[in-house]
C-alpha positions as CSV (number, residue, x, y, z in Angstrom):
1,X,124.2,127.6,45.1
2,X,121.3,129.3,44.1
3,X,120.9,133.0,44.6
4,X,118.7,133.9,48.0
5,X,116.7,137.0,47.2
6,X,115.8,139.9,49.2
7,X,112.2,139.7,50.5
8,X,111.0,142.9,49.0
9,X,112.4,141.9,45.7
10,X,109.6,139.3,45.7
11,X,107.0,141.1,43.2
12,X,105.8,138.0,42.1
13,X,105.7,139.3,38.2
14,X,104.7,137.6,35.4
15,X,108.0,136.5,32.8
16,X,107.5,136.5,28.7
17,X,105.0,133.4,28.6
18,X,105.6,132.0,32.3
19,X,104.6,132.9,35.8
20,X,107.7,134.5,37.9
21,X,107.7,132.5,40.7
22,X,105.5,130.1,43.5
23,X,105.7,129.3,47.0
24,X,105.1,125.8,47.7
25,X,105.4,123.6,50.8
26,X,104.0,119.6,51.2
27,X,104.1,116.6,52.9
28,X,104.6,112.7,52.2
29,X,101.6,111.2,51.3
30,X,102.4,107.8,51.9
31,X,101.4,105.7,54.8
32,X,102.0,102.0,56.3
33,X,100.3,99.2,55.3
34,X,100.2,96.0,52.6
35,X,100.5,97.4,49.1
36,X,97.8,95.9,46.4
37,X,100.0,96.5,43.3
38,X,98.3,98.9,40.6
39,X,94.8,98.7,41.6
40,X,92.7,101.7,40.8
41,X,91.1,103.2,44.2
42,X,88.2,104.9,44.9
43,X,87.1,108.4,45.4
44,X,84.6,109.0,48.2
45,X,83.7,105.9,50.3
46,X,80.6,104.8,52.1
47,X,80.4,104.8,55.8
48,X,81.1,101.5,56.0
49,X,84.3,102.4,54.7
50,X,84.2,100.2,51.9
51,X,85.6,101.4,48.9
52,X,83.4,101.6,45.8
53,X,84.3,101.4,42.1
54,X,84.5,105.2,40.2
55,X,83.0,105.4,37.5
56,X,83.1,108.7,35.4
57,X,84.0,109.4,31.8
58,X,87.3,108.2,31.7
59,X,87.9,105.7,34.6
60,X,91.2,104.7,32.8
61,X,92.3,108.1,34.9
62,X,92.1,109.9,38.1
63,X,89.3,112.4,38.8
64,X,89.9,116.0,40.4
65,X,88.9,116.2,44.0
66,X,88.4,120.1,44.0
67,X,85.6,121.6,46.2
68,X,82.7,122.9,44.2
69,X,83.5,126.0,46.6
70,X,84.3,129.6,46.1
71,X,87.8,130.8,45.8
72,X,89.8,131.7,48.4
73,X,91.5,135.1,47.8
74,X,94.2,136.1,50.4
75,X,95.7,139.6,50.8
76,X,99.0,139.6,52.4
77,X,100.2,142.6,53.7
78,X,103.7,142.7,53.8
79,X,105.2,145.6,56.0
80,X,108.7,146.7,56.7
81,X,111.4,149.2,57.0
82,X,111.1,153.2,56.5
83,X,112.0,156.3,58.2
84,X,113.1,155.2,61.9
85,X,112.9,155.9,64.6
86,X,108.6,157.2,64.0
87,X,106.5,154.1,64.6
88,X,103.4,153.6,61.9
89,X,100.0,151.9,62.0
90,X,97.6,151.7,59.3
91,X,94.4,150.2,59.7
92,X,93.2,147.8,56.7
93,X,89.7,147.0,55.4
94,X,87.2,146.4,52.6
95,X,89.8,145.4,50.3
96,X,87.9,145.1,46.5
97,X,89.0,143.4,43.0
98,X,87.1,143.7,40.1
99,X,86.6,142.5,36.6
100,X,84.2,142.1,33.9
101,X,81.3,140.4,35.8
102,X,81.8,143.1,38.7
103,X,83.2,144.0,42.2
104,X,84.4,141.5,45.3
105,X,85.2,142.8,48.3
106,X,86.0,141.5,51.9
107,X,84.3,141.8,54.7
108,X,84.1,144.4,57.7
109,X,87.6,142.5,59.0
110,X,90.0,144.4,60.3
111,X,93.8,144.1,59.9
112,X,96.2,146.5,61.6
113,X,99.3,147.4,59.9
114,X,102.4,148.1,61.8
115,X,104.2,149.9,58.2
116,X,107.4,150.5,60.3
117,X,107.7,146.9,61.3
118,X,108.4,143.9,59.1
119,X,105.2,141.6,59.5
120,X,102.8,139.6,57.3
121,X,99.3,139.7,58.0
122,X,96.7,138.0,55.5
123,X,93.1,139.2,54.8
124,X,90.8,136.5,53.7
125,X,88.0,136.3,51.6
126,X,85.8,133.8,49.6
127,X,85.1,134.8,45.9
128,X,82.1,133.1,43.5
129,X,83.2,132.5,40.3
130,X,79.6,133.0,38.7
131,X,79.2,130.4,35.3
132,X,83.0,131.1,34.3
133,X,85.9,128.5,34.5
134,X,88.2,131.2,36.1
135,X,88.0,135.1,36.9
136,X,90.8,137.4,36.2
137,X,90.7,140.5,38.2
138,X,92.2,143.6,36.9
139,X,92.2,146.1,39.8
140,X,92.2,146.0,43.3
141,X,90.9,149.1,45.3
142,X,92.9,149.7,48.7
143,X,91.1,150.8,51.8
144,X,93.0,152.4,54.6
145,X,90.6,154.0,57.6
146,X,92.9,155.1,59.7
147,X,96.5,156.2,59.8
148,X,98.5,156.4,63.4
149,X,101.9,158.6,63.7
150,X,103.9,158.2,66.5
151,X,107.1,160.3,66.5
152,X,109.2,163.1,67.9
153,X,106.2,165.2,67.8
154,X,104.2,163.1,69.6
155,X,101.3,161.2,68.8
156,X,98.4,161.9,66.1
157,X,95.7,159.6,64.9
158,X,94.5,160.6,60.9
159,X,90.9,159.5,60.5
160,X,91.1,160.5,56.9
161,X,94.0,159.5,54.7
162,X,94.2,161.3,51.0
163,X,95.3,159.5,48.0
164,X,94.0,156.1,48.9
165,X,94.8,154.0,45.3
166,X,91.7,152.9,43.8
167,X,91.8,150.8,40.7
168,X,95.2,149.7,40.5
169,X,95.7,147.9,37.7
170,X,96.2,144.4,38.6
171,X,96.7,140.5,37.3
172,X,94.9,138.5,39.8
173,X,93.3,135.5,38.8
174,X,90.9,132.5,40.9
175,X,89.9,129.0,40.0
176,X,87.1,127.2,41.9
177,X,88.3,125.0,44.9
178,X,91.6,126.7,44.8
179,X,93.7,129.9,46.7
180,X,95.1,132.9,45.0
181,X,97.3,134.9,47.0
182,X,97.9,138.8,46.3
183,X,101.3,140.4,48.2
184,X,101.2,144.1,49.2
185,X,104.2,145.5,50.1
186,X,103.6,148.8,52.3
187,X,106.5,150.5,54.1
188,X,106.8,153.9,56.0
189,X,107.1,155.5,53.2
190,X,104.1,154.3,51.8
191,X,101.6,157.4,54.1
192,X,103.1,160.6,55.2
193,X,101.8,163.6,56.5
194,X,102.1,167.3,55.1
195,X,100.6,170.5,55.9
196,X,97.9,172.0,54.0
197,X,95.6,175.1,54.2
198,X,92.1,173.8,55.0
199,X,89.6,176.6,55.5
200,X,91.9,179.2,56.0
201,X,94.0,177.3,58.5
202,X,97.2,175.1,58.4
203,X,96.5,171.9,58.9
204,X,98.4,168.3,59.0
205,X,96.8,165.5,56.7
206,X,97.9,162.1,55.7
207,X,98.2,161.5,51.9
208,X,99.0,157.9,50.4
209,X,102.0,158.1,48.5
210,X,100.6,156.1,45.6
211,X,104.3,156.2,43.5
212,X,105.8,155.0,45.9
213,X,103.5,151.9,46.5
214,X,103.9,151.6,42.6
215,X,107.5,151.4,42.9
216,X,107.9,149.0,45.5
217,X,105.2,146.4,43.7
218,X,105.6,146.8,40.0
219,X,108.3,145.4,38.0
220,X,110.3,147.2,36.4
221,X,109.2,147.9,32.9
222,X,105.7,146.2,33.7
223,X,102.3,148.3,33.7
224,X,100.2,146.0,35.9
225,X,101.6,146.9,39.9
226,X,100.0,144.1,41.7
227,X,100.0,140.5,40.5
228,X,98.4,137.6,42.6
229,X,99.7,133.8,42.7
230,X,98.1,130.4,43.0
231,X,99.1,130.0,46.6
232,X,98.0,126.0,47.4
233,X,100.2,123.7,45.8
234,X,100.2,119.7,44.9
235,X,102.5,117.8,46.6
236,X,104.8,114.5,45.6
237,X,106.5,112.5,47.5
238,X,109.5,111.3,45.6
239,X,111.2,109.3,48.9
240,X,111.1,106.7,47.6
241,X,113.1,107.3,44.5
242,X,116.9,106.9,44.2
243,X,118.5,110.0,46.0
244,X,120.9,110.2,42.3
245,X,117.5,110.8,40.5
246,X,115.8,113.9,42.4
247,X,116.9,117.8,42.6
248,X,118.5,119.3,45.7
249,X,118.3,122.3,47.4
250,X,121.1,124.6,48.2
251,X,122.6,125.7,51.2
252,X,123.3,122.4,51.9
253,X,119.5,121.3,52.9
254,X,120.0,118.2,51.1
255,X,118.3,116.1,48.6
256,X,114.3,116.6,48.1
257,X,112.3,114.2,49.3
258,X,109.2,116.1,47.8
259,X,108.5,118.4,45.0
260,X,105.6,121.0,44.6
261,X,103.6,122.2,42.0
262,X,100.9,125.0,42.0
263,X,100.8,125.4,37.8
264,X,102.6,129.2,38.7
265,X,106.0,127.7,40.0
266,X,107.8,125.3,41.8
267,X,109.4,124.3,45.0
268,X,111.6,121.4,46.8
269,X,110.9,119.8,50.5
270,X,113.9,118.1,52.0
271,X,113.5,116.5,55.8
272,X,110.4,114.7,56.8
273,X,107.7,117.4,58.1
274,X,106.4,115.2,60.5
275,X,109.1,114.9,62.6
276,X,108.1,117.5,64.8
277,X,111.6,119.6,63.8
278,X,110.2,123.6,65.0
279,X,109.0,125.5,62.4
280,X,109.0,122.1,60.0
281,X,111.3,120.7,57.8
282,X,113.1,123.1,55.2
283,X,112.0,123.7,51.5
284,X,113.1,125.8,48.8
285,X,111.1,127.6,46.2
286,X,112.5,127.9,42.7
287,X,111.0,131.2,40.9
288,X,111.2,129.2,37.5
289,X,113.3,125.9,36.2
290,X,116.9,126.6,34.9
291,X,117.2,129.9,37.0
292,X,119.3,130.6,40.0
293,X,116.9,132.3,42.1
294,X,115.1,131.3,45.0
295,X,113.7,131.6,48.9
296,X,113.9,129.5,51.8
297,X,111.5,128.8,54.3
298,X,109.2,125.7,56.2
299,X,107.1,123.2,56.0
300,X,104.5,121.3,58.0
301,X,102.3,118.3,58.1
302,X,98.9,118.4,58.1
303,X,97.0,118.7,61.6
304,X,93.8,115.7,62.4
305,X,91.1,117.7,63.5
306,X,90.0,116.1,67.0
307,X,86.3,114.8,65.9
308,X,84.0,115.1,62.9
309,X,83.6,113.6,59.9
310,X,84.4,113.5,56.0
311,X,88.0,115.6,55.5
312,X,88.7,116.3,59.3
313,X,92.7,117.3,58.3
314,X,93.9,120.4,58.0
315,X,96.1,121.1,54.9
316,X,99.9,121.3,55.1
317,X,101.8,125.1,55.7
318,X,104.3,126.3,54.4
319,X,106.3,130.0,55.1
320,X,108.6,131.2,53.2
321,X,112.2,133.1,54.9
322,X,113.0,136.6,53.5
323,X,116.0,139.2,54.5
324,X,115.1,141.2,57.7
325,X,115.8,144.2,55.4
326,X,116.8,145.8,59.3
327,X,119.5,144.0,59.8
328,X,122.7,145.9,59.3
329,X,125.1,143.2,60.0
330,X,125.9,141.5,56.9
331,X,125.0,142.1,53.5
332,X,125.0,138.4,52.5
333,X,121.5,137.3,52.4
334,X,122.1,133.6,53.3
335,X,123.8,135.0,56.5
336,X,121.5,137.9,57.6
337,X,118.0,137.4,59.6
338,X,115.2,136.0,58.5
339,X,111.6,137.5,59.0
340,X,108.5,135.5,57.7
341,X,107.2,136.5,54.3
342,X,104.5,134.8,52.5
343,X,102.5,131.7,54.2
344,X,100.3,129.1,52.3
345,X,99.0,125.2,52.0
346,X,99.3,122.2,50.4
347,X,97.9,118.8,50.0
348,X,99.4,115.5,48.5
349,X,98.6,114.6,44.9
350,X,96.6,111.6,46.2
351,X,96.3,110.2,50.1
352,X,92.8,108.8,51.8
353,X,91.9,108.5,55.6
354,X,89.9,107.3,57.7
355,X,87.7,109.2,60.0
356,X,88.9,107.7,63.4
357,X,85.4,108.3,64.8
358,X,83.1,107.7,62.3
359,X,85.3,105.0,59.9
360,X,84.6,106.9,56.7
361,X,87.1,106.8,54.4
362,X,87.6,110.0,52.1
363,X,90.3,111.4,50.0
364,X,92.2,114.3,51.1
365,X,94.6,114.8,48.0
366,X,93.8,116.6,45.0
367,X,93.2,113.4,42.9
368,X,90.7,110.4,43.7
369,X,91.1,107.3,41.6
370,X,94.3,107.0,41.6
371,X,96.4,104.6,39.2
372,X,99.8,102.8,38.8
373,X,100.3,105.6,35.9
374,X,98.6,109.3,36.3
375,X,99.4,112.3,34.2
376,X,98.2,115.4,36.0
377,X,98.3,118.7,34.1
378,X,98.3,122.0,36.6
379,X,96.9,125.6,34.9
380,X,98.6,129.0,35.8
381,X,97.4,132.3,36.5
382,X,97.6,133.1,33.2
383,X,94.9,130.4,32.7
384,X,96.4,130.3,28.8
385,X,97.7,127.6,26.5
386,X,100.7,126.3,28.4
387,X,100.5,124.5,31.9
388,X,102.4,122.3,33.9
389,X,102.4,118.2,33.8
390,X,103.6,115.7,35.6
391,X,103.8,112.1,34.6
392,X,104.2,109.6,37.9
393,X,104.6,105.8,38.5
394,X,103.3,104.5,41.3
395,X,102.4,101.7,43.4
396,X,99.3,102.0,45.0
397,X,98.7,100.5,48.7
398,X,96.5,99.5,51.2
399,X,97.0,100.5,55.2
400,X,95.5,98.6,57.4
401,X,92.6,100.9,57.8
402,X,91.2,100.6,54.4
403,X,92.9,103.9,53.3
404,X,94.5,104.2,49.9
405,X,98.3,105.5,49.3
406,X,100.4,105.9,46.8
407,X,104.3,105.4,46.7
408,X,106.1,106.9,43.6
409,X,108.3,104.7,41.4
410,X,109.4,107.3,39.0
411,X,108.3,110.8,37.7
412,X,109.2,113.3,35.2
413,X,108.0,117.0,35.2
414,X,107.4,119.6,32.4
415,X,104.7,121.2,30.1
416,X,102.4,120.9,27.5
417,X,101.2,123.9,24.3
418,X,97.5,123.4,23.8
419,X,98.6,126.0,21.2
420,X,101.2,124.0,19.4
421,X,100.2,120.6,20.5
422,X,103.0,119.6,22.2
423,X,104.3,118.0,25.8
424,X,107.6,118.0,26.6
425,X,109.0,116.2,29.5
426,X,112.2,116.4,31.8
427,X,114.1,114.6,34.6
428,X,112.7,115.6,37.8
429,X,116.3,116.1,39.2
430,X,116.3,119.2,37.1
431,X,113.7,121.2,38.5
432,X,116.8,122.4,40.7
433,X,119.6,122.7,38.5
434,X,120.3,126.6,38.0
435,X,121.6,126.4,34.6
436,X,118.7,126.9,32.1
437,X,120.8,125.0,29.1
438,X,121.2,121.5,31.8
439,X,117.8,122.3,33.1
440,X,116.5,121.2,30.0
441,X,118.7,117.8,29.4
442,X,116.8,114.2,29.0
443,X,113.9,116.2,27.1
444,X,111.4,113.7,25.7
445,X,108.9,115.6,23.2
446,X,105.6,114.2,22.3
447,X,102.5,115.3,21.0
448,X,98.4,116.2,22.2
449,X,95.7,115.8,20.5
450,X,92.1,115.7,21.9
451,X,91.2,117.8,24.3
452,X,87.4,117.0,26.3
453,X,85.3,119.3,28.0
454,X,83.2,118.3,31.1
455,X,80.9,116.3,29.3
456,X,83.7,114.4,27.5
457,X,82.7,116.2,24.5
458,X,86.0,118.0,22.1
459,X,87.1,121.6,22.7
460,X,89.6,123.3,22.0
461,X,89.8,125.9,25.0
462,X,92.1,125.6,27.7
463,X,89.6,126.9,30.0
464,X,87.1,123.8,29.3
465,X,89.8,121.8,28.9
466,X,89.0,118.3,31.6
467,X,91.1,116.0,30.0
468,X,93.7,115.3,26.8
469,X,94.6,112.8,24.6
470,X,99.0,112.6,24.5
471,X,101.0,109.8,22.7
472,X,104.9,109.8,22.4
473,X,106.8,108.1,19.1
474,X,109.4,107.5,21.6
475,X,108.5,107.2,25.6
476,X,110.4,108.1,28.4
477,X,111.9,105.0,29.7
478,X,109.2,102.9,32.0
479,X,106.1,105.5,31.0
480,X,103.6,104.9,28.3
481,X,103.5,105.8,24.8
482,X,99.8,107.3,24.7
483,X,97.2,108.3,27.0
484,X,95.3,110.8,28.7
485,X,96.5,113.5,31.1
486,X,93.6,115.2,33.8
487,X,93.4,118.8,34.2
488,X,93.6,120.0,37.9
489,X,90.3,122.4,37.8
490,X,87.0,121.5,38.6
């Protein structure tokens, strides 16, 4: 059984040449109706419903279905624990990253912080992305503009806080169409209040205690304190696979029926989030393959909108489970409460629907164009060399409506070196074995070669990178030799 972790140990770090760990939650993406064998499908329909040919520069593959939209960066504020029995409220706003190309911050929004409580409240904002494929943002400014102390002494409200961190260095990077989430842990430690001579007379001030805030966000031995995560995460339903051939989570959740990728991690669904179970069906997020670490939490279906037109579905949730670091009763984590920790969305790989009051048909997966074979490559938030693929069979159906599915025969998971010009693949069944020397058993290794921009033209940056060329002397069993793979970025 894997190891559950502490919520305040979650400092979502960056490993030698891999991302810590992801939170991921999903839902099946297969629906009733008549399959129509290996037919390619559609991206966008008409409003007749119809579904139209796609074209593009390699219709042999699936195209991305990635808003042309800014990026959605999410500050979660995670509070918690400190010096009982004071209660203490900070009041958050115009958070600010910055790179390169210059300064984002959010907008006039409020969030008030109970530091003293364990809560987790998210501040929202939409970031352009200028002409660059991804933006990377170094430091993140914190704004506090009001500090509230209730305790033996009574009551006193700080309208001026000292210390505020500005330009904390920071790894916090944001794709077009995607989210980015960046944890804060704050405590009631993290403001206190001295005396200081002011003009001649003693006076009590708040002062951010900006070591502590380093110590409870920075890994140890790392210079950057705050690191941000790819937060929505690509779903597959693996159902319909034999039960012997997928992972498991532990605890005894059972067998997964889905697994989740975001390109910084990965995560297991067991249960059927539809089912209307409260709080959804479990899932389990895995920090990185072959270790024994990892947090439990929920998932949740998508919600249909009521009217409209065009994508009128919400995206999945998910929320993760951490230690109620107040609870005194046990020490065993799997035993102890739960509080909520991080939250986030997902979508299937590939799914359509139709618009019950206009008839249009649109894709709301992260892939239009869907084939019996697709090889989907996912970039991390190191936006380097290495990323994520994941080869999948599948049959792709018909439901009565017109809407496309797809229903996964077989799937193995792993990564490819633009650097080295490699892919390696692995059994999906061992995303969740803990052992890192079995996590890597069944290994197929196979080569890249060309990699196309855009345009279809070569490159050789990951960060242009749209498609690429991979061929294998010797296949895993029921996938193809050679190929191309598409990059999830628009």
């Amino acid at each position: 059984m894997r190891r559950q972790l502490d919520w305040k140990q979650l400092k979502w770090g960056l490993g030698v040449g891999a991302l810590a760990i992801a939170i991921f939650g999903c839902a099946g993406n297969t629906a009733g109706g008549s399959s129509t064998g290996s037919t390619a499908t559609s991206g966008s329909t008409a409003s007749s419903g119809s579904t139209a040919t796609s074209g593009g520069l390699f219709p042999e593959v699936a195209t991305v279905n990635l808003s042309n939209t800014p990026a959605l960066l999410q500050y979660v504020f995670l509070t918690g624990a400190g010096r009982a029995p004071a209660t203490e409220v900070a009041i958050a706003r115009n958070m600010a990253v910055s790179d390169n190309f210059g300064i984002e911050t959010s907008d006039l929004t409020e969030k008030t912080l109970t530091l003293t409580s364990n809560q987790s409240q998210i501040l929202a904002t939409n970031v352009g992305l200028l002409t660059t494929e991804s933006r990377n943002f170094t430091s993140v400014d914190v704004n506090m503009v009001r500090y509230d102390l209730i305790d033996d002494l009574g009551t006193r409200t700080f309208n001026n806080i000292q210390g505020i961190p500005g330009s904390i260095p920071s790894e916090v990077r944001i794709f077009k169409g995607r989210e980015t989430l960046v944890p804060l842990f704050m405590d009631g430690s993290t403001i206190n209040t001295e005396t200081q001579n002011i003009g001649g007379v003693d006076t009590e001030v708040a002062v951010f205690d900006r070591a502590w805030f380093d110590s409870v966000n920075r890994i140890d031995g790392d210079t950057t304190v705050v690191r941000g995560f790819l937060s929505d995460y690509v779903c597959f339903d693996v159902s319909s696979i034999s039960s012997g051939l997928r992972p498991t989570l532990s605890q005894g959740l059972g067998t997964a029926n889905r697994i989740f990728f975001s390109g910084d991690g990965y995560a297991l669904g067991a249960g059927n989030p539809s089912a209307g179970v409260v709080g959804g069906a479990p899932f389990e997020t895995i920090f990185a393959a072959g270790q024994d670490a990892s947090v439990v939490g929920r998932y949740s279906s998508p919600a249909t909108l009521p009217s409209g037109i065009g994508l009128s579905v919400t995206p999945g949730s998910y929320t993760t489970l951490g230690v109620d670091p107040t609870d005194v009763t046990t020490t065993d984590p799997v035993l102890a409460r739960k509080i909520t920790s991080f939250q986030g969305t997902w979508r299937p790989h590939f799914q359509q629907r139709q618009d019950p009051s206009s008839g249009l048909i649109s894709d709301i997966g992260y892939l239009r164009n869907a084939h019996s074979f697709e090889a989907i490559s996912i970039p991390s938030s190191l936006d380097d060399e290495r990323q994520d693929v994941v080869f999948v069979n599948q049959t792709i159906g018909t439901a009565a409506n017109g809407a496309k599915f797809a229903t996964i025969t077989s799937m193995m998971w792993g990564y490819i070196d633009m650097g080295t010009k490699q892919i390696f693949l692995y059994p999906i069944a061992n995303i969740g074995d803990s052992n890192a020397i079995t996590n890597r058993t069944g290994e197929v290794a196979g080569t890249i070669s060309t990699q196309y921009s855009s345009t279809g033209t070569s490159t050789v940056s990951p960060q242009k990178t749209r498609w690429i060329d991979f061929s294998f002397t010797t296949p895993a069993p029921g996938f193809p030799a050679s190929g191309k793979i598409v990059v999830l970025r628009r």
